[in-house]
C-alpha positions in Angstrom: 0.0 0.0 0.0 1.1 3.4 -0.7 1.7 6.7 1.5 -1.1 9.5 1.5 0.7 12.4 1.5 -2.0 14.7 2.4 -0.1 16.0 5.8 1.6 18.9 4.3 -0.9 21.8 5.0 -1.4 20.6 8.7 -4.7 21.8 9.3 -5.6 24.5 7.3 -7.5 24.6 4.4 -6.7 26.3 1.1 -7.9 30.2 1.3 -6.6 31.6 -1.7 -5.8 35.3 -0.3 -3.4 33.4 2.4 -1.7 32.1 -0.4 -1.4 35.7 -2.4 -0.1 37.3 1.5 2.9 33.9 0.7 3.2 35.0 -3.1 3.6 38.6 -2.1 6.4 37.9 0.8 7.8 35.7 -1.6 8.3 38.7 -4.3 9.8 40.7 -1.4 13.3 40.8 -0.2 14.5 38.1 1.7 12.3 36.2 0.0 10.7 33.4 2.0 14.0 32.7 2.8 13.6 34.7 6.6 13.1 34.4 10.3 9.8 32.8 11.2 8.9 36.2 13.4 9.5 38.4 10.5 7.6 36.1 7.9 4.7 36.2 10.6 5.1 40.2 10.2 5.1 40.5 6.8 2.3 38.2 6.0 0.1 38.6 9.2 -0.4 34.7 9.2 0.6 33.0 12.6 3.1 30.9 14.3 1.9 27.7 12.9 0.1 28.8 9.6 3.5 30.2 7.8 4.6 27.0 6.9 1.6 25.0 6.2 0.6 28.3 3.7 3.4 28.5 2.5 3.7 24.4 1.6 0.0 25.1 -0.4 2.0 27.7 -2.4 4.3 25.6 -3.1 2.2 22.9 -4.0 0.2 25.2 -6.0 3.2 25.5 -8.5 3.6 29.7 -7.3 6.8 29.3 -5.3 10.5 27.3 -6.2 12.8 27.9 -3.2 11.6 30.8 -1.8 10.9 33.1 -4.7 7.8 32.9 -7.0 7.9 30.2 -9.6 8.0 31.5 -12.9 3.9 31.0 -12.8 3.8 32.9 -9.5 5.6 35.7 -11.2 2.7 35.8 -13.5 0.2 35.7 -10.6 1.6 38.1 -8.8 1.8 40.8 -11.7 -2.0 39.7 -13.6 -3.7 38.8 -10.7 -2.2 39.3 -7.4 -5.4 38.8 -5.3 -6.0 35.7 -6.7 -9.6 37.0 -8.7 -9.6 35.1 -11.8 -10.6 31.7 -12.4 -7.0 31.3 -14.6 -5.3 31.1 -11.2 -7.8 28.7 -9.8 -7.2 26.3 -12.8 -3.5 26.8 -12.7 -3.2 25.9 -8.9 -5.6 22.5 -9.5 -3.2 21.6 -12.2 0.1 21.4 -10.2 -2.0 20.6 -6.8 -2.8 17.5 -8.9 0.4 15.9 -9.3 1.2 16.1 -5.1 5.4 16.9 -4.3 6.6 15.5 -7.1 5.3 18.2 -9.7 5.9 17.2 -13.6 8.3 14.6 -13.0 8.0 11.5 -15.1 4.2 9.7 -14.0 4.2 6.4 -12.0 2.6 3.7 -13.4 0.0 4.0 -10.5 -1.0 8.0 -10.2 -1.4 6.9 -6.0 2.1 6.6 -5.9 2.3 10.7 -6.0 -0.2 10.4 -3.0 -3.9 11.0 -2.6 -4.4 14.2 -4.7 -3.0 12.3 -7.6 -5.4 9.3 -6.9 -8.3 11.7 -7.0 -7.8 13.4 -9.9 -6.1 10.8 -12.0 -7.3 7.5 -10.6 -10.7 7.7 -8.9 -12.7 10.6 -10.8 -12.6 9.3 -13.8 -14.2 6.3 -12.7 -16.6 7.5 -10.4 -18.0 11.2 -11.5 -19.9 11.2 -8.7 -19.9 10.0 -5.3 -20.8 10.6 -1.5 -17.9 11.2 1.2 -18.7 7.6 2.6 -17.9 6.2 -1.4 -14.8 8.5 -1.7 -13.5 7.3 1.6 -14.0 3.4 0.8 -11.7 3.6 -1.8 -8.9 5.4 -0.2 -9.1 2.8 2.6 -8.2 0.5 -0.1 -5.3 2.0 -1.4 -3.6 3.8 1.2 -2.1 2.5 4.3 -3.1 5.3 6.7 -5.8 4.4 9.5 -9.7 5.2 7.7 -9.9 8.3 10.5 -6.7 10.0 9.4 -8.1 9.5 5.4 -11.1 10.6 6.3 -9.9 13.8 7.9 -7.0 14.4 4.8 -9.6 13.7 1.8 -11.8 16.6 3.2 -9.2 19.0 2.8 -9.3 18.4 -1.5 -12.7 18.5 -1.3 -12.8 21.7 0.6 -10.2 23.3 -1.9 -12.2 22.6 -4.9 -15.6 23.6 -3.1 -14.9 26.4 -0.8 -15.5 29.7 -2.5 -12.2 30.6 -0.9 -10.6 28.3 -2.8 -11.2 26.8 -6.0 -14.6 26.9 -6.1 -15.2 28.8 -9.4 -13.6 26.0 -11.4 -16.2 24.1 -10.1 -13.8 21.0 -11.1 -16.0 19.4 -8.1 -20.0 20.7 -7.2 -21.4 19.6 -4.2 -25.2 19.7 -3.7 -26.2 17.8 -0.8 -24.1 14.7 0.2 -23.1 14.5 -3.2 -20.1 15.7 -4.8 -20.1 15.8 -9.0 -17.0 16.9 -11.5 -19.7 16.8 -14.6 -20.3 20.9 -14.3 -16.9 21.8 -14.9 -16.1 25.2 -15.9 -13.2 24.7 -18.5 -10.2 27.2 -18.6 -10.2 29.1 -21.9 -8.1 27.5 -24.7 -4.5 29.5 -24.3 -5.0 27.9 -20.7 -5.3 24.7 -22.0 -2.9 24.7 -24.3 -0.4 26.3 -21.6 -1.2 22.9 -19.6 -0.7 20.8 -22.5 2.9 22.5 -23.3 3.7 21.6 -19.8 3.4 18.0 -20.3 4.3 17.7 -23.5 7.5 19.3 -21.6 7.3 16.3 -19.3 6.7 13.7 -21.4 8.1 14.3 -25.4 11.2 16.8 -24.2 11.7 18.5 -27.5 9.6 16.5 -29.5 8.0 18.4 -32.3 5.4 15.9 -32.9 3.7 13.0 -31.6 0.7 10.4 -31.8 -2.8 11.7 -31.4 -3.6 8.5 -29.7 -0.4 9.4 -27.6 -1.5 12.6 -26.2 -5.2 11.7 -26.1 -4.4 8.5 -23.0 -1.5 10.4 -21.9 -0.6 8.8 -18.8 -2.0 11.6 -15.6 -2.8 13.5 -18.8 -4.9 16.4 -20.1 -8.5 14.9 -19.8 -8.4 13.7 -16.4 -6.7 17.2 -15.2 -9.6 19.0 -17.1 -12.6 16.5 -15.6 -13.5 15.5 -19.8 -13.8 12.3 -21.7 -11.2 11.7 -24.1 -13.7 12.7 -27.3 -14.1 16.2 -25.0 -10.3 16.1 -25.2 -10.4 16.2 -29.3 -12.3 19.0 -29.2 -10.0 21.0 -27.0 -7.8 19.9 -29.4 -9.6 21.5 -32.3 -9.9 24.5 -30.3 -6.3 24.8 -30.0 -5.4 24.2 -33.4 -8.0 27.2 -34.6 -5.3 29.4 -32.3 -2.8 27.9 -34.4 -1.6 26.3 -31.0 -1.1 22.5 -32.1 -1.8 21.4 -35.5 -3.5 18.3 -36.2 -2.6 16.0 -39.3 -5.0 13.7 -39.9 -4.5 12.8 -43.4 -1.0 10.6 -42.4 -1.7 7.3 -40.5 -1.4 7.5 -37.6 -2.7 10.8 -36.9 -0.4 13.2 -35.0 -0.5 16.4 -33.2 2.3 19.0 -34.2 3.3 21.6 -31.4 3.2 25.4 -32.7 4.0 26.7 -29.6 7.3 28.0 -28.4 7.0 29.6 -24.6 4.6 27.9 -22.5 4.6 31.2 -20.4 3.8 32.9 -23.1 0.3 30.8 -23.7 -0.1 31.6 -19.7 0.3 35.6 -20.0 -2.4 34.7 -23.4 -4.7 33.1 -20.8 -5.4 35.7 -18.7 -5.7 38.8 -21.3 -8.2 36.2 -23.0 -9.9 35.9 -20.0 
């Protein structure tokens, strides 16, 4: 059985302008890179909280070693209080694939830990569920006791639920006691492809081309991290390719996907003056 690796943000939930007061410190000088007391001063968050904020941030994709991540640079300048639904989609996308960020996938998505399990593993096979249904399944795959799961799952749910957090994504909708990723609000198409650069990045390197069929079952791949079916996917595609993004030949056999793209940033700066 596999480790959860939900523990990181203690016990605090995602709140997105916690995360912007991290961003901004992190923009400053020293950085994050300072004495707990003066982080405390600088952001306003307490003793305990600095951290665990700071480790969403981080897990958010906004922050590399004490500074804003390229992406949190971004933020920071387009949307520094964390307003538009770009930045929600962006932090689900690097939130989905746990500590490990785009490294090469596991052949088992639980491997990154339980965010990667959702997203990659359990939603696609179960669209919509009840708390009790969610936390069967974890039980079966990871090795913590069924209280601590139960306790760690709600903390996803919360960041994709809470209007705090991720809410306007609505990636997950709750209504009742059951939770649904069939309403999702899809990012705009420079958003998409920005996500599809990145693991292209991770998976082809330098490739200029590569196999539809490739692309559409990528392995913790664009469908799942958008909530779609793989024919939703082809659309996106055809989207992107109208933005001269990708471009698609179908007339060869087998059908490939060329990359048109040349800064991934750049499609992320796109995203937001789209928006």
């Amino acid at each position: 059985m596999t480790k959860l690796q939900l523990h990181f943000n203690g016990n605090f939930s995602l709140k997105k302008e916690e995360v912007a007061r991290i961003l901004q410190a992190a923009t400053e000088e020293p950085g994050l890179n300072d004495r707990l007391e003066n982080l405390m001063n600088r952001t306003s968050l307490g003793n305990a909280k600095v951290g665990r904020i700071k480790s969403w941030a981080s897990r958010a994709g906004l922050i590399h070693e004490n500074r804003p991540s390229p992406e949190g640079e971004i933020v920071w300048r387009l949307d520094r209080y964390f307003e538009s639904y770009i930045t929600n989609w962006l932090m689900h996308f690097y939130l989905s694939f746990g500590d490990k960020g785009l490294q090469k996938p596991p052949n088992n998505p639980a491997e990154r830990g339980g965010w990667s399990y959702f997203v990659f593993s359990f939603l696609p096979q179960y669209n919509t569920f009840t708390v009790d249904e969610l936390l069967h399944h974890f039980t079966s795959v990871f090795e913590e006791e069924s209280k601590v799961i139960s306790t760690r799952i709600k903390y996803i749910l919360r960041a994709y639920t809470d209007n705090q957090a991720l809410a306007s994504c609505k990636f997950i909708t709750v209504k009742e006691d059951k939770y649904s990723n069939t309403n999702t609000t899809l990012p705009n198409p420079y958003l998409t492809g920005y996500f599809l650069a990145k693991l292209w990045e991770r998976d082809f390197g330098d490739a200029t081309s590569v196999l539809t069929d490739d692309l559409l079952q990528q392995k913790m791949g664009l469908a799942p991290i958008l909530g779609i079916e793989t024919e939703a996917l082809q659309e996106c595609l055809n989207q992107l390719e109208t933005l001269a993004i990708v471009e698609q030949r179908r007339t060869v056999s087998p059908a490939q996907i060329v990359r048109r793209w040349t800064d991934p940033l750049a499609l992320l700066e796109k995203a937001y003056a789209d928006e």
